[in-house]
py3Dmol code that shows the C-alpha trace and the ligand (Angstrom):
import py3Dmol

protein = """\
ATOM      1  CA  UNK A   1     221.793 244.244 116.836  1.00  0.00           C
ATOM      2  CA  UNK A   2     221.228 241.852 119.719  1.00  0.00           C
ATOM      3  CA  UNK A   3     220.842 238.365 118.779  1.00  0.00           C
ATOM      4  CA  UNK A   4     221.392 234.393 119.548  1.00  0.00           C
ATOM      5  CA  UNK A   5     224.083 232.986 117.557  1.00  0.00           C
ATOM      6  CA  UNK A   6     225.773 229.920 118.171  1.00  0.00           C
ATOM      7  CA  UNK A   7     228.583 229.254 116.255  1.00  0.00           C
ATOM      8  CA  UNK A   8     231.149 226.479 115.595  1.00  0.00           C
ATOM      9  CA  UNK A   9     234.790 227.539 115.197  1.00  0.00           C
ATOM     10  CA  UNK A  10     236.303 224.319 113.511  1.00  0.00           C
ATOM     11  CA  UNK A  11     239.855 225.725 114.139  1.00  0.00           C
ATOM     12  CA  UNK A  12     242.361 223.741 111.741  1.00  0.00           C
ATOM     13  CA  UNK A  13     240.537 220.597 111.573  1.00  0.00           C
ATOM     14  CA  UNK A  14     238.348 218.955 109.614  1.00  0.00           C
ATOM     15  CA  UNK A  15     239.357 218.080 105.956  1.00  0.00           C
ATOM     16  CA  UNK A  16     237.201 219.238 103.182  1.00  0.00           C
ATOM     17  CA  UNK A  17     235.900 216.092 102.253  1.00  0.00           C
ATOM     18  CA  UNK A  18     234.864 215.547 105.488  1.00  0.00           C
ATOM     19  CA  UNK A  19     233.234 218.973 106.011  1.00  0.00           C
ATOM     20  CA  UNK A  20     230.624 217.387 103.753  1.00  0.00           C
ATOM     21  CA  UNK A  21     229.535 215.044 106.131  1.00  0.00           C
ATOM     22  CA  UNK A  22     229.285 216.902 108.809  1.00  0.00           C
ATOM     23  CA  UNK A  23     227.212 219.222 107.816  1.00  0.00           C
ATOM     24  CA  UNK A  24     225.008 217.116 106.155  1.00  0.00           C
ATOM     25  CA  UNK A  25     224.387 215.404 109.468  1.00  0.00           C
ATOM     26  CA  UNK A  26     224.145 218.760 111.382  1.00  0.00           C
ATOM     27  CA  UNK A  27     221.466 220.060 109.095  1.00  0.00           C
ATOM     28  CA  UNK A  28     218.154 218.100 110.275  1.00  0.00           C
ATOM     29  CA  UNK A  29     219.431 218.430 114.016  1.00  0.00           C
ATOM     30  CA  UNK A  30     218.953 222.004 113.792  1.00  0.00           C
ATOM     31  CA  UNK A  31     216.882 222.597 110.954  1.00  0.00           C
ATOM     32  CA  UNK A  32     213.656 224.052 113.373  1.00  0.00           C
ATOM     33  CA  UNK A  33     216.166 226.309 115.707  1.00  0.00           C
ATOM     34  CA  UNK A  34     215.541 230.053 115.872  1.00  0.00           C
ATOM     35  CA  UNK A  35     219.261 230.763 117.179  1.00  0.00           C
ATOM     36  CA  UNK A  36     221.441 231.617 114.111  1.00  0.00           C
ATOM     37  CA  UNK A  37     223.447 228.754 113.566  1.00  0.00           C
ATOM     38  CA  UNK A  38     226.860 229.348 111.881  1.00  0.00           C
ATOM     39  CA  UNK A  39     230.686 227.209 111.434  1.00  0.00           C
ATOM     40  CA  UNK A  40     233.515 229.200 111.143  1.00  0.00           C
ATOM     41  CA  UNK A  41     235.434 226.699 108.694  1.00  0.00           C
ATOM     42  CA  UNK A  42     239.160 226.270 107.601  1.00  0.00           C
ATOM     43  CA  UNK A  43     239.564 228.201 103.697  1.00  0.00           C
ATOM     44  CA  UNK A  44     240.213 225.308 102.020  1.00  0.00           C
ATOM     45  CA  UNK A  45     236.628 223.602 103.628  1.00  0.00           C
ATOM     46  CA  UNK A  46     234.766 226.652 102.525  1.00  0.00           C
ATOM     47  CA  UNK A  47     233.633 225.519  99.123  1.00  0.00           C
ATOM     48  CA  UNK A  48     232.364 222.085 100.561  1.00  0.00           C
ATOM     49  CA  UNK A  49     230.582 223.818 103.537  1.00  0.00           C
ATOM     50  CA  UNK A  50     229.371 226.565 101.035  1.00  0.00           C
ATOM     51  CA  UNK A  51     227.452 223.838  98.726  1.00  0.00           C
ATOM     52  CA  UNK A  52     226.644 221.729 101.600  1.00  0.00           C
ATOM     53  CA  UNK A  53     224.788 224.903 103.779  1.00  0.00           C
ATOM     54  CA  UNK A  54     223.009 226.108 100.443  1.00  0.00           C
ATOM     55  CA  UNK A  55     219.593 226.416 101.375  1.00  0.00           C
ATOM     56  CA  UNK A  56     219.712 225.827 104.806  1.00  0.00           C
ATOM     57  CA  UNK A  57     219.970 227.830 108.059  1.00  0.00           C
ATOM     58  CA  UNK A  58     223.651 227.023 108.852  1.00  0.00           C
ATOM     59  CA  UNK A  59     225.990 229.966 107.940  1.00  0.00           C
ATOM     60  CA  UNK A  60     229.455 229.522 106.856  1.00  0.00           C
ATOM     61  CA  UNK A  61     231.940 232.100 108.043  1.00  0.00           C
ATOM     62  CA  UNK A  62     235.622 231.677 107.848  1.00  0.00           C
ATOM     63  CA  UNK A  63     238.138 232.064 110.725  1.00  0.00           C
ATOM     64  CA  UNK A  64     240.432 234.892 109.569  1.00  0.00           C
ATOM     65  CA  UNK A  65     241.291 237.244 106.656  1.00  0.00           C
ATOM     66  CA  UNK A  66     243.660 239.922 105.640  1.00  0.00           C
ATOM     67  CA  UNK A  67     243.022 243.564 105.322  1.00  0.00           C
ATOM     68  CA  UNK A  68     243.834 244.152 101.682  1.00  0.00           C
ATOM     69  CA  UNK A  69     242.513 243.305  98.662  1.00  0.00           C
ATOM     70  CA  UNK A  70     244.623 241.761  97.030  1.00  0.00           C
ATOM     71  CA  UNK A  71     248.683 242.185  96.329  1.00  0.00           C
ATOM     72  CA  UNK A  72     251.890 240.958  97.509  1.00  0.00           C
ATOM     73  CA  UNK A  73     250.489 238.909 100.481  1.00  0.00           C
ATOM     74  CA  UNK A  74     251.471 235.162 100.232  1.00  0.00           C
ATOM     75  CA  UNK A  75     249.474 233.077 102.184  1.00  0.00           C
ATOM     76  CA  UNK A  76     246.688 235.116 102.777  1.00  0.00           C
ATOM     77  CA  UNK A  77     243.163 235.636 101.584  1.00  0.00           C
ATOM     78  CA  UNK A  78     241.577 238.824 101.309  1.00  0.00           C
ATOM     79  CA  UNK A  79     237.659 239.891 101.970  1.00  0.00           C
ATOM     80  CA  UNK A  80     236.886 240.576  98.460  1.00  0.00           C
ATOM     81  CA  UNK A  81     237.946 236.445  98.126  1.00  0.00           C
ATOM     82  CA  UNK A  82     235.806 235.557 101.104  1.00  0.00           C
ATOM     83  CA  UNK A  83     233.013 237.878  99.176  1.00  0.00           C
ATOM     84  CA  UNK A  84     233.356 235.682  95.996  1.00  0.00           C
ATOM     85  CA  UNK A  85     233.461 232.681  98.309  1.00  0.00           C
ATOM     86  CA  UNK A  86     229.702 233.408  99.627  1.00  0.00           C
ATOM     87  CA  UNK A  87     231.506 234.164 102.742  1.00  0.00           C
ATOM     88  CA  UNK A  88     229.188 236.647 104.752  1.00  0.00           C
ATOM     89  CA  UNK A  89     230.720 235.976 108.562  1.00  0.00           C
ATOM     90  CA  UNK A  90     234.399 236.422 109.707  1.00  0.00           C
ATOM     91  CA  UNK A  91     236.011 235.542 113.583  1.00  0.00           C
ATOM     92  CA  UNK A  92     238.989 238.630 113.331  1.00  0.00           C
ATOM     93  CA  UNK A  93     241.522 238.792 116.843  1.00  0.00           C
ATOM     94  CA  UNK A  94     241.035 234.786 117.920  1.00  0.00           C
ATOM     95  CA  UNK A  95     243.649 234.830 120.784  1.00  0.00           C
ATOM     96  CA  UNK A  96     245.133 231.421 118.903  1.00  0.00           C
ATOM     97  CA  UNK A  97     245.837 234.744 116.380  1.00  0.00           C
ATOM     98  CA  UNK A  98     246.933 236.887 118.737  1.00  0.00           C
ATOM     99  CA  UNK A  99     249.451 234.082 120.499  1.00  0.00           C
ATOM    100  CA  UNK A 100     250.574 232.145 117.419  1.00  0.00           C
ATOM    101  CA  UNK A 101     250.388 234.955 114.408  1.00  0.00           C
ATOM    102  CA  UNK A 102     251.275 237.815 116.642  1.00  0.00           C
ATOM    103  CA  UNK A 103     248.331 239.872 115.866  1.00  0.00           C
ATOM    104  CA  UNK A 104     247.759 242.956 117.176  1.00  0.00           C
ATOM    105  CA  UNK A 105     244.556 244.983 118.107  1.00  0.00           C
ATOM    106  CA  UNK A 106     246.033 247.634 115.677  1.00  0.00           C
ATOM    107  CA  UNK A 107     245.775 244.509 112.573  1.00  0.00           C
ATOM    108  CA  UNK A 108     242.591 243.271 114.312  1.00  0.00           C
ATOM    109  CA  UNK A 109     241.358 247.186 114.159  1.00  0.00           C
ATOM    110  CA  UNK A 110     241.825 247.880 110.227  1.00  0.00           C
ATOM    111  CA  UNK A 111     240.581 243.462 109.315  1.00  0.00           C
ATOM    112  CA  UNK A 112     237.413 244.807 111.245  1.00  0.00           C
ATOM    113  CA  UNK A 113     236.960 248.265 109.393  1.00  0.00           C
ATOM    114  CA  UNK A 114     237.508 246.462 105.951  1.00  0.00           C
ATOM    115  CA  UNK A 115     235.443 243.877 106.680  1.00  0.00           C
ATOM    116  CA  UNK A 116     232.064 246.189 107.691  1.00  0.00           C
ATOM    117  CA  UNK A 117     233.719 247.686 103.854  1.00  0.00           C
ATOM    118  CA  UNK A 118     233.264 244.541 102.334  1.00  0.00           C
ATOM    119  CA  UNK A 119     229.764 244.264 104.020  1.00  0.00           C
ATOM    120  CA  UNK A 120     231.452 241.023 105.915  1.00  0.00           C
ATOM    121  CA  UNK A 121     230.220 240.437 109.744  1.00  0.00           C
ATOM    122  CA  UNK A 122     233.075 240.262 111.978  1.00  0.00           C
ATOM    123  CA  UNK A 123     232.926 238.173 114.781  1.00  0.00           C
ATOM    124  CA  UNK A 124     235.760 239.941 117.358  1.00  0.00           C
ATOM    125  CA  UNK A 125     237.342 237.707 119.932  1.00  0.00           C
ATOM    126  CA  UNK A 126     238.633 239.312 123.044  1.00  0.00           C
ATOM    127  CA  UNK A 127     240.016 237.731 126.331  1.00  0.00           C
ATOM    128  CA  UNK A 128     242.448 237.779 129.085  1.00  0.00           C
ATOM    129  CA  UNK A 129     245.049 235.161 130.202  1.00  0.00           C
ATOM    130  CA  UNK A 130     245.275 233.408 133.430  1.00  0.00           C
ATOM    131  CA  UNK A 131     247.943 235.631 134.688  1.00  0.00           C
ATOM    132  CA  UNK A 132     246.294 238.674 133.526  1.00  0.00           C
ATOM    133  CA  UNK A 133     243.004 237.635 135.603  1.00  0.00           C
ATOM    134  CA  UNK A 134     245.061 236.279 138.472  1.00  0.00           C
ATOM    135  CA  UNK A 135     246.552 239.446 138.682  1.00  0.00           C
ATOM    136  CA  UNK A 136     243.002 241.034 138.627  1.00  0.00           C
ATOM    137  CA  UNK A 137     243.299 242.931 135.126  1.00  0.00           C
ATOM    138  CA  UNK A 138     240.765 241.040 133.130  1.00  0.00           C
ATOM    139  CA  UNK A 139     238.728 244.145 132.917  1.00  0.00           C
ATOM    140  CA  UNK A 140     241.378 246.632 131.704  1.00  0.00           C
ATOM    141  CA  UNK A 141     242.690 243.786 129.482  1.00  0.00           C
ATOM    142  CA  UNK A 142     239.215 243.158 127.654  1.00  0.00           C
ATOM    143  CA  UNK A 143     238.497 247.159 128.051  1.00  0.00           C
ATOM    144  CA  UNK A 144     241.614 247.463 126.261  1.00  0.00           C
ATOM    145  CA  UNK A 145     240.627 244.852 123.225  1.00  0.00           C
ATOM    146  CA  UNK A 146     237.573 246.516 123.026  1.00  0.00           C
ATOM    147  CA  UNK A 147     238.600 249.867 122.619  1.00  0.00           C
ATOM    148  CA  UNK A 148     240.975 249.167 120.224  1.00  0.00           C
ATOM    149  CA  UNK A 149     239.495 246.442 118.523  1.00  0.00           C
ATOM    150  CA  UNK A 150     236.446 248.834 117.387  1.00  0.00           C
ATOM    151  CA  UNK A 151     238.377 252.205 117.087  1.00  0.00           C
ATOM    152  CA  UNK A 152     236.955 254.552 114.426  1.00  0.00           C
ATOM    153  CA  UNK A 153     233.820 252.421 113.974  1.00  0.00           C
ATOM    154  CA  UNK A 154     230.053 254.303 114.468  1.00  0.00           C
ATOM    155  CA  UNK A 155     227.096 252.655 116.657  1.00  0.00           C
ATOM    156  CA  UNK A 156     225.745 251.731 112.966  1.00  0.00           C
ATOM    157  CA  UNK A 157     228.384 249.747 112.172  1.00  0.00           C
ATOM    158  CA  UNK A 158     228.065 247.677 115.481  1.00  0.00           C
ATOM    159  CA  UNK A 159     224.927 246.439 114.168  1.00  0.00           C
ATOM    160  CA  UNK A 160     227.234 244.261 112.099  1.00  0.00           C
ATOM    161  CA  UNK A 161     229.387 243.284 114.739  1.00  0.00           C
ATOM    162  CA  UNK A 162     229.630 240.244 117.271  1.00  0.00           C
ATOM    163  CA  UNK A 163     231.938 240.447 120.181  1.00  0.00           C
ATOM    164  CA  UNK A 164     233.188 236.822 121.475  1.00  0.00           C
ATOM    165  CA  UNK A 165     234.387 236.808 125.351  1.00  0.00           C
ATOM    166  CA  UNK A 166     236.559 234.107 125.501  1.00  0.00           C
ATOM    167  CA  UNK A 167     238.890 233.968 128.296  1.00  0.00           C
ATOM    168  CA  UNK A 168     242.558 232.619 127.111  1.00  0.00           C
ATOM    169  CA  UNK A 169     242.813 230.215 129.977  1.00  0.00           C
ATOM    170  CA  UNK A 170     239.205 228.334 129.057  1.00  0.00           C
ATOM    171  CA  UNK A 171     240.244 227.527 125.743  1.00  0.00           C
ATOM    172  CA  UNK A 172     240.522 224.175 124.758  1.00  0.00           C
ATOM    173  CA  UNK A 173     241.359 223.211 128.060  1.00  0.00           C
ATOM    174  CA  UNK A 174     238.112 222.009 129.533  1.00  0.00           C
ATOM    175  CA  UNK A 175     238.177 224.737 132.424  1.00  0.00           C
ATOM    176  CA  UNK A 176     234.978 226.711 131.597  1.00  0.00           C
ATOM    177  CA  UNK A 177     234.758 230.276 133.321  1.00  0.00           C
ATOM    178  CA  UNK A 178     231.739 230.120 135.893  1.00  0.00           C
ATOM    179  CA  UNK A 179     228.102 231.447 134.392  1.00  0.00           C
ATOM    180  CA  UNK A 180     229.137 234.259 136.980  1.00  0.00           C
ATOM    181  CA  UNK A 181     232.391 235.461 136.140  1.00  0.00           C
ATOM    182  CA  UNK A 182     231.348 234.991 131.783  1.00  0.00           C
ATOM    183  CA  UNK A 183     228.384 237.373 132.804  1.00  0.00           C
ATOM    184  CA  UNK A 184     230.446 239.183 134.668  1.00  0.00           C
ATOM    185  CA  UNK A 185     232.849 240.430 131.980  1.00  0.00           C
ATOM    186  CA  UNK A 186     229.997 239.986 129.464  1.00  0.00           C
ATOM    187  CA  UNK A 187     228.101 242.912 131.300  1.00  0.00           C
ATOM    188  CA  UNK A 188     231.332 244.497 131.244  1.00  0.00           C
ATOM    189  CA  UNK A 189     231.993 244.501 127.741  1.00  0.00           C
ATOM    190  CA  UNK A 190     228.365 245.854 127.140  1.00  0.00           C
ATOM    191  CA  UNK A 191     228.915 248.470 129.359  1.00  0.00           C
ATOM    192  CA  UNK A 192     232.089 249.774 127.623  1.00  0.00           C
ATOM    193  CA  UNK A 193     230.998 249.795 124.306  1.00  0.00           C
ATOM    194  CA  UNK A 194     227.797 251.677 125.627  1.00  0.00           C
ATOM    195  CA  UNK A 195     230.175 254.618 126.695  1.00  0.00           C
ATOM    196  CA  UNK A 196     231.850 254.757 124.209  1.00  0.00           C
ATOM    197  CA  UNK A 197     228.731 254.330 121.575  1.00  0.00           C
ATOM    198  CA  UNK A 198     226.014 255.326 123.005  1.00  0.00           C
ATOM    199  CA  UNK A 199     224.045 251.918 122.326  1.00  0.00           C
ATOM    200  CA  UNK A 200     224.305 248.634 124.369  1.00  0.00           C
ATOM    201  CA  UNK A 201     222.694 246.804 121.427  1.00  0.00           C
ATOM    202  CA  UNK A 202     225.056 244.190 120.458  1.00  0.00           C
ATOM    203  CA  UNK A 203     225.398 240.380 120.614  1.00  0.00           C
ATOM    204  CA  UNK A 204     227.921 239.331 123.061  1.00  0.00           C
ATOM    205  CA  UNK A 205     229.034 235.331 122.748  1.00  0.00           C
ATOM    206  CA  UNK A 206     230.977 233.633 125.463  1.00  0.00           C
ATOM    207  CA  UNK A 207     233.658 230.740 124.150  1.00  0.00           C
ATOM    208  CA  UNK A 208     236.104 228.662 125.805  1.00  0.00           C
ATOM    209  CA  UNK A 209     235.128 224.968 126.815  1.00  0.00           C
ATOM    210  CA  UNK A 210     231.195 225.153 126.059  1.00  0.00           C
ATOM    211  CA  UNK A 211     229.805 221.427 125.550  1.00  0.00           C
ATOM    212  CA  UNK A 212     226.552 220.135 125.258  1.00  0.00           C
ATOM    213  CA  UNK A 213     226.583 219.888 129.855  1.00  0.00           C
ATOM    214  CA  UNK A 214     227.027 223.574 130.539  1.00  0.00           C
ATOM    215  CA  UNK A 215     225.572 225.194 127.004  1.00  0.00           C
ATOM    216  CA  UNK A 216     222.308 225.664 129.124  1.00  0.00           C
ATOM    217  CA  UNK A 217     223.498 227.515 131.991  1.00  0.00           C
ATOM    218  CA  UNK A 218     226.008 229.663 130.271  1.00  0.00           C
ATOM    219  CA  UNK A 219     223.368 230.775 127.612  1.00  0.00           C
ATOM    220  CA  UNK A 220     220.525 231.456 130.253  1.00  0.00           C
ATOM    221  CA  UNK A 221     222.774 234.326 131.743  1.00  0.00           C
ATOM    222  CA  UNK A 222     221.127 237.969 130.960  1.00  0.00           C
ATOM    223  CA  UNK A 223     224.360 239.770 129.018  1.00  0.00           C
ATOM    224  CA  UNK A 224     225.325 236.773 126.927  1.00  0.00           C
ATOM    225  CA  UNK A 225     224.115 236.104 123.162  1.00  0.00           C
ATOM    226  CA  UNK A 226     224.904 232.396 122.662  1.00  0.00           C
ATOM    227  CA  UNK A 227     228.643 231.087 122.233  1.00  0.00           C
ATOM    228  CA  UNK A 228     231.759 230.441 119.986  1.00  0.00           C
ATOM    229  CA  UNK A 229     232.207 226.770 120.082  1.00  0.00           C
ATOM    230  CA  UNK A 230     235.875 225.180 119.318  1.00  0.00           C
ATOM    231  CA  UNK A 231     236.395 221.449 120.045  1.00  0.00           C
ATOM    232  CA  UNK A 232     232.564 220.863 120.668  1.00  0.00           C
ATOM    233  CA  UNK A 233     231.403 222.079 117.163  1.00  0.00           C
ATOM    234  CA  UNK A 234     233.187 218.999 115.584  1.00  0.00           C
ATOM    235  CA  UNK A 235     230.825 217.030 116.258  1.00  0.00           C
ATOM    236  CA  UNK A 236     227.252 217.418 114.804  1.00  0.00           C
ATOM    237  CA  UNK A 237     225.366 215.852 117.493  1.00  0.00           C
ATOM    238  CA  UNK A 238     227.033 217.708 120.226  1.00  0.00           C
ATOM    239  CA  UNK A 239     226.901 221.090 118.338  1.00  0.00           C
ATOM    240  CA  UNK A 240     223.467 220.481 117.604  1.00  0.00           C
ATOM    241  CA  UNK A 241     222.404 220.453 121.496  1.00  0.00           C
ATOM    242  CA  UNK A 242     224.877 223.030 122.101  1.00  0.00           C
ATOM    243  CA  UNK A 243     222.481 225.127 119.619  1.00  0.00           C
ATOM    244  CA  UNK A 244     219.281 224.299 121.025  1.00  0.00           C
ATOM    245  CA  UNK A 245     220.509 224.728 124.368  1.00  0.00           C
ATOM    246  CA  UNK A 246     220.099 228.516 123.697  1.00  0.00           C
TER     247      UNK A 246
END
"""
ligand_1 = """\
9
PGA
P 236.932 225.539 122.743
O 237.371 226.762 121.779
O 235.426 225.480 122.733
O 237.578 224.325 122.140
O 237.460 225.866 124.096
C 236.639 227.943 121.731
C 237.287 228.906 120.758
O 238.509 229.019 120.752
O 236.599 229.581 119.967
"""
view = py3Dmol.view(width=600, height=400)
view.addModel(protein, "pdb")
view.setStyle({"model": 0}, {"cartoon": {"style": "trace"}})
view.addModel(ligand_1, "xyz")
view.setStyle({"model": 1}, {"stick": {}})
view.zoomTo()
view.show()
């Protein structure tokens, strides 16, 4: 289902006591906003943001999870402990995943189908590097993700789903794609998943290098749902007017 989100992807910062604060400060700057407002926090924050959200509009989701249950895993957390965690929201496939962790759209494929199991929202990054767009393949790259990244799921379960375009090369480094080329691939990515479901009805977010100057344009662009906010979401007066810049 097609909606505005903005959400804050806190990355591995933030301690938990000062998750906390944050939010506590974030909560009357957005408090009257109809965009869905949401932080994707570190595990160890997730209590803290948890208690400090209760009753508010801010979501909490968490950045990552493991495809199992439970087992033989060490280090990971599972979606039944997100579950217990009041953890409705999940980013799966962030390319800092991808690069760092080695994930592959075939992990990122079954985290996504047991997440929709464990009625958990996945939030699905896709993007293509700078050498895959200079060599013009940003489409079959993110066609690729997509394709993968979703096998075996119904148009149902996209109602579940958020896709995040975030090219690798605007990410964390200030260089924010143009309104043009984000609503270019954004279109893009709406048009593949309408072949290949038969419904064009999902939220798209753009990410990489939004801040409170270029929230406005970026959001106003027809295929794109609001954004996935890194560096920018640290801050609760500069999230906040990223939020109501939507
Ligand atoms: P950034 O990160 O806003 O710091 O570029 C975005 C993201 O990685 O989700």
């Amino acid at each position: 289902m097609r909606k505005k989100i903005v959400s804050g992807n806190w990355k591995m910062n933030m301690l938990p006591q000062d998750t906390t604060e944050m939010i506590n400060k974030l909560i009357p700057l957005v408090k009257d906003t109809k965009t869905e407002v949401m932080l994707c926090v570190p595990y160890i924050d997730i209590n803290n943001a948890v208690l400090a959200a209760e009753g508010t509009n801010i979501k909490i989701g968490a950045q990552n999870m493991f495809y199992e249950d439970s087992g033989a895993y060490t280090g990971e957390i599972s979606p039944k402990m997100l579950k217990s965690a009041k953890i409705d929201n999940v980013i799966l496939g962030h390319s800092e995943r991808r690069k760092y962790f080695h994930e592959t759209d075939e992990d990122i494929n079954k985290k996504v189908k047991k997440a929709l199991e464990t009625e958990i929202n996945p939030i699905v990054c896709v993007g293509e590097t700078l050498e895959e767009r200079e060599n013009g393949k940003a489409k079959d790259v993110v066609k690729s993700q997509v394709t993968k990244d979703l096998e075996g799921l119904s148009a149902k379960n996209l109602d579940n789903v958020t896709i995040a375009y975030e090219p690798v090369w605007a990410i964390g480094t200030g260089k924010t794609a143009s309104k043009e080329d984000a609503e270019e691939i954004c279109k893009f990515i709406r048009e593949t998943i309408n072949e290949e479901f038969g419904t064009d009805d999902i939220t798209i977010l753009y990410g990489g290098s939004v801040k409170d100057t270029n929230a406005k344009e970026i959001f106003s662009m027809p295929n794109i749902d609001g954004g996935l906010i890194g560096g920018a979401s640290l801050d609760a007066e500069k999230f906040s007017k990223i939020v109501k810049a939507d």
